[in-house]
N, C-alpha and C positions, 0 to 999 in steps of 0.2 A: 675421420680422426677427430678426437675430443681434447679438447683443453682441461689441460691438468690440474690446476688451480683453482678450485671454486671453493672459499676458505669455511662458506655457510655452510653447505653439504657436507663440507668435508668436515665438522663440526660435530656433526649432528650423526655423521656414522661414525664417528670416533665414542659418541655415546652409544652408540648402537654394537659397539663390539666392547667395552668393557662391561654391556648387562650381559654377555654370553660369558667372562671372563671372572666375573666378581662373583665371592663366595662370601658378600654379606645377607644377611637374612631378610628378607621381607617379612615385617610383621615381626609376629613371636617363632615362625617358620623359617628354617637354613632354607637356602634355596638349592633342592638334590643333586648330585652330579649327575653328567649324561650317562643314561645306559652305557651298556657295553658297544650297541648296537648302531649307538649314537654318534657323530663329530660334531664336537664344538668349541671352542673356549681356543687358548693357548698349550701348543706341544714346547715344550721346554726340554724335554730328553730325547731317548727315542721309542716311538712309538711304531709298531709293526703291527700292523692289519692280517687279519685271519682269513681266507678267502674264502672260508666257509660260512662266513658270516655276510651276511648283506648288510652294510653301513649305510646313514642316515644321516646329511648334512641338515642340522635343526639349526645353524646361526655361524654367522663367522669361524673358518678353523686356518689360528695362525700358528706357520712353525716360525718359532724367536728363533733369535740366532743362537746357537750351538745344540739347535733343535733336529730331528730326523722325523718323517714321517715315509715310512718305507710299506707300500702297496704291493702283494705279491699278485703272483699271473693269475688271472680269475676272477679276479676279486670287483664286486659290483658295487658302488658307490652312489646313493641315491638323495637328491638335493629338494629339500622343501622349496616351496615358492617363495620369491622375493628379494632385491637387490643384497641382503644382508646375507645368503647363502653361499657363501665361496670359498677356497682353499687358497691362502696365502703364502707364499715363502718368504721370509722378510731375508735381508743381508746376513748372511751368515746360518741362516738353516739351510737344509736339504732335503730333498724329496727324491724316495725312489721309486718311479713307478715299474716296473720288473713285467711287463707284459709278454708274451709271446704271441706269436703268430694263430698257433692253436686255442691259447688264450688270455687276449686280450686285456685288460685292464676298462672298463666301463663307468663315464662318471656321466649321470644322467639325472632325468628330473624322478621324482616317485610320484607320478601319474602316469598311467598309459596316455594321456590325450593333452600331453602337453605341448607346445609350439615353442618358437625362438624365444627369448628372451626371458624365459620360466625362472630362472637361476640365476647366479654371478658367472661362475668360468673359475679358471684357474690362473693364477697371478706370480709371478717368480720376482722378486727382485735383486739384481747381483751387484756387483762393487765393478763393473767393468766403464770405461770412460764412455763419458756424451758429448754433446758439440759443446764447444768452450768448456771443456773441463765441468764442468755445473754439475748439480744433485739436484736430480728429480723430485720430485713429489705425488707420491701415487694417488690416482686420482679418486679413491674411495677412502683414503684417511690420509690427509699432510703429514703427520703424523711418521708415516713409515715412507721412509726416504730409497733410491737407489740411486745409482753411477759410484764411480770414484776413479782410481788407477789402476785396476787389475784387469788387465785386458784378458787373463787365464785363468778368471775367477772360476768356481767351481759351485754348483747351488745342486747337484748332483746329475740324475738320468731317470731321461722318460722316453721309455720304449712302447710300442702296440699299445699306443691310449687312444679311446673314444672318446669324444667332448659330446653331449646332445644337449639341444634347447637351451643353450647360455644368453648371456648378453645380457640380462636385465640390467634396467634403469632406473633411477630416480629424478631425475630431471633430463631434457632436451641435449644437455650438454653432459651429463655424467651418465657414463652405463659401462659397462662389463663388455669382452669380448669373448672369444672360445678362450684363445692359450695367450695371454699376455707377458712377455718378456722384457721386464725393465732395467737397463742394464746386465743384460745375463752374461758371462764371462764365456772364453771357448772350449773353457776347461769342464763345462756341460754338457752332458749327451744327450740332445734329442732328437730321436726319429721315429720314423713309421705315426704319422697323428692321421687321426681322423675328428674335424670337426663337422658335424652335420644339425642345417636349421638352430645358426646363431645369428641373432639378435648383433650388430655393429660389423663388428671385421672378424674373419673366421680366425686371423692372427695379427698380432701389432709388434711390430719389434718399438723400444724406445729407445736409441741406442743400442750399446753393447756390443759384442762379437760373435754374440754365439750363432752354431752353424747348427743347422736343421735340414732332415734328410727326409723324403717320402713323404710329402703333408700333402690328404684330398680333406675339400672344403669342398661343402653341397651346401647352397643355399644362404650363405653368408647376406645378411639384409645389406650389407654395406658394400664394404670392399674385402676383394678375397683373402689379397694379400698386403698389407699395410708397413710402411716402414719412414721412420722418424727418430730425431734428434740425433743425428751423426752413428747412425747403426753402420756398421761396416764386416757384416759378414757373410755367408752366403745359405742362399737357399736352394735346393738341389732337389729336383723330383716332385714338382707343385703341379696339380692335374686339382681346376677348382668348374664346381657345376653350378648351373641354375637349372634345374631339371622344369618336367615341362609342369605351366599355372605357376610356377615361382612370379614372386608379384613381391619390388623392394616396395619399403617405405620411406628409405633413406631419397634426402637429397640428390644423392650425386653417386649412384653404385658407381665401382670401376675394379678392372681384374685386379691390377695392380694402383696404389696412392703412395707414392714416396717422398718425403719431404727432408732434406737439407738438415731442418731444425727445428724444434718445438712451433709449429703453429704458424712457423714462415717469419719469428720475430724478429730474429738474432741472425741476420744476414752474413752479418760481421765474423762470425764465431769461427773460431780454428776447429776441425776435426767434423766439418759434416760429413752425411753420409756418404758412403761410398760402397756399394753393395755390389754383390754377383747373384744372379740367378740361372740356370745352368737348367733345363728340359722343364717347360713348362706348356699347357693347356687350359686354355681359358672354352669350355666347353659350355657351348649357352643354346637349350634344347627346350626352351618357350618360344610361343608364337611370334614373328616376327612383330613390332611393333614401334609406334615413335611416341606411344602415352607416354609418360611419364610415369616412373615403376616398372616398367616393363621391356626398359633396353636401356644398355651399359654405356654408361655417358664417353668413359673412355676407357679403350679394352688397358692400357699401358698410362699413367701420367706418373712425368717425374719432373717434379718443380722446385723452387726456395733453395736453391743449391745444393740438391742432392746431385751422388754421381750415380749412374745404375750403369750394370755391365749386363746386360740380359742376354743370350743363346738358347737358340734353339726354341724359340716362341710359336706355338699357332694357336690362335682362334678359328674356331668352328662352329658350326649346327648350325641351328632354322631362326636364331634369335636373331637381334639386332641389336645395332652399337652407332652411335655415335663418331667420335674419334675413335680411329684407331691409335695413336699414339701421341699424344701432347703432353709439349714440353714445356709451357705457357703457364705463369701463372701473375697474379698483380704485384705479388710479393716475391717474384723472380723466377725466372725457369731455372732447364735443369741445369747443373754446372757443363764447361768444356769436358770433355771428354768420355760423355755418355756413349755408350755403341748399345745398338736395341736392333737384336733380327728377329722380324716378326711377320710367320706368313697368317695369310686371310685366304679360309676357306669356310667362311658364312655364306650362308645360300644367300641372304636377304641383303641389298646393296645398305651400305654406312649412308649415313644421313651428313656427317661432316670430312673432316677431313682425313687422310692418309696419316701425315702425319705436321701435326698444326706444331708450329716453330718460329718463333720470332729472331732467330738467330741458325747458321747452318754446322748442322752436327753430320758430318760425314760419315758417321757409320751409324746414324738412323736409319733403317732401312725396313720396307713391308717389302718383304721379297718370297718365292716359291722355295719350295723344299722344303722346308724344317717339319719335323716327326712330333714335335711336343713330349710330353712326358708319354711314358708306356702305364698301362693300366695293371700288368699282371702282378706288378710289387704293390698290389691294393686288394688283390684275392682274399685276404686277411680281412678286408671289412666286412665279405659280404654282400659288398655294393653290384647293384647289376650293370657293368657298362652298355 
């Protein structure tokens, strides 16, 4: 999880999205608009994608608000290299991604041989509340704000999307995710995602409420599944892999990181998270190990006064893990009334604890049964289980 605020960076891409925006001339030469084939600059109306077309992220593409940028089923979306590459929704625009099962929706890099972190991702931002009432600051320009009061915001629907090789960075502390949701309202439709080989977290809620159905994450460098600053909605159907030779770079991988409030600052703040997660699989199918990069520091943490409601949890494969579940953190565990059922069926024994806790939550629990998510509502990727 990155801190939002870096006012230099955020500066300096704020210059970096008005050269893709500005129609003054360089020289005695206008500077062209993008092909047809192209995405870039600011959608201010609505803009409908051809699926016959193969499109071309060359630079920042924001929809403003009372903006539409509507993807039909097919339709392949190809991203140049470098942090500057991404699809924005600021408050008050909307995206539709319109994929089917049959066919998908694909936003990827335009190189066969590219790896995690090639691109930006995709960025939503809604009017739905964060912990203390507060407005965000998206972390790739201050500039474009989210949260507010609309807990049934609407920022539109994204169905049958592919994310590949997102996450790029430009500093230690600023970088991109697959599908980032900042303040997104519930009055959003998203389901069936697939992120695969991104760079940070395969998803990051920041706040918000909006609910999310069917999301598989392969290879996420970070954390699979990420949620912060008073997000309070649920995730349903999360099946996240590190397939085998997956090698993080991250600090601190973990299936799940959840945190209370921005960064663990605002202890204080009314309305932290409070979240549900509902059939999940933490599937980890590299060589067992205790290097470093190479096994999940904690399969479950939930710290800084977040509340998690988690069912129906299992971890499995040949990898290794750390904690299984910690609720520990310097800047506060999880709140009262966390409940987490989590079985472990890893071949390879944990290196620390069951579940690490400086206080007793009674329905923390590593216990037998639970099925985790099913794989056949993923048929649709392609993916070999």
């Amino acid at each position: 999880m990155k801190k939002y605020l870096l006012n230099v960076m955020a500066a300096a891409m704020m210059a970096t999205t008005v050269a893709f925006t500005s129609c003054e001339p360089k020289g005695d030469e206008p500077t062209p608009p993008p092909a047809e084939n192209e995405l870039a600059g600011s959608i201010n109306d609505t803009k409908v994608l051809d699926a016959s077309v193969e499109y071309t992220i060359t630079g920042p593409v924001i929809v403003e608000e009372g903006g539409v940028l509507d993807i039909p089923a097919g339709t392949v979306i190809k991203a140049q290299k470098g942090f500057g590459s991404y699809i924005l929704v600021l408050q008050g625009g909307k995206i539709y991604v319109r994929g089917t099962a049959d066919a998908p929706v694909t936003m990827t890099a335009d190189t066969e041989d590219a790896g995690a972190g090639y691109w930006g991702g995709l960025i939503i931002n809604g009017k739905a509340p964060l912990s203390g009432g507060e407005t965000g600051s998206t972390e790739i320009n201050s500039a474009y704000v989210y949260g507010g009061d609309d807990a049934a915001d609407n920022s539109g629907e994204i169905t049958y999307l592919i994310l590949e090789y997102t996450g790029a960075r430009s500093s230690a502390d600023v970088e991109h995710n697959g599908l980032t949701l900042n303040g997104v309202g519930n009055g959003t439709k998203i389901e069936n995602i697939y992120v695969l080989e991104g760079a940070d977290d395969a998803i990051e809620f920041f706040g918000g409420s909006v609910n999310v159905t069917n999301l598989l994450a392969v290879n996420p460098d970070d954390d699979m599944f990420d949620f912060t600053q008073g997000y309070n909605g649920t995730l349903t159907n999360a099946y996240g892999i590190w397939a085998e030779g997956f090698t993080s770079t991250e600090e601190d991988p973990r299936g799940v990181e959840a945190d209370g409030n921005l960064d663990g600052n605002s202890p204080d703040q009314a309305g932290q998270s409070d979240f549900k997660m509902t059939n999940v699989t933490f599937d980890l199918r590299l060589a067992a190990s205790t290097d470093e990069g190479h096994y999940m520091h904690d399969v479950i943490k939930v710290r800084r006064g977040a509340k998690a409601t988690i069912a129906n949890a299992l971890v499995k494969g040949a990898g290794q893990a750390k904690d299984l579940i910690d609720l520990t953190d310097g800047k506060g565990g999880a709140a009262e009334g966390t409940a987490i059922s989590l079985s472990n069926e890893l071949a390879a024994a944990i290196s620390g604890d069951e579940v690490n806790a400086d206080a007793t939550y009674a329905d923390v629990k590593v216990e037998a049964g639970n099925t985790g998510c099913a794989t056949d509502i993923f048929a649709w990727t392609g993916y070999g289980f």
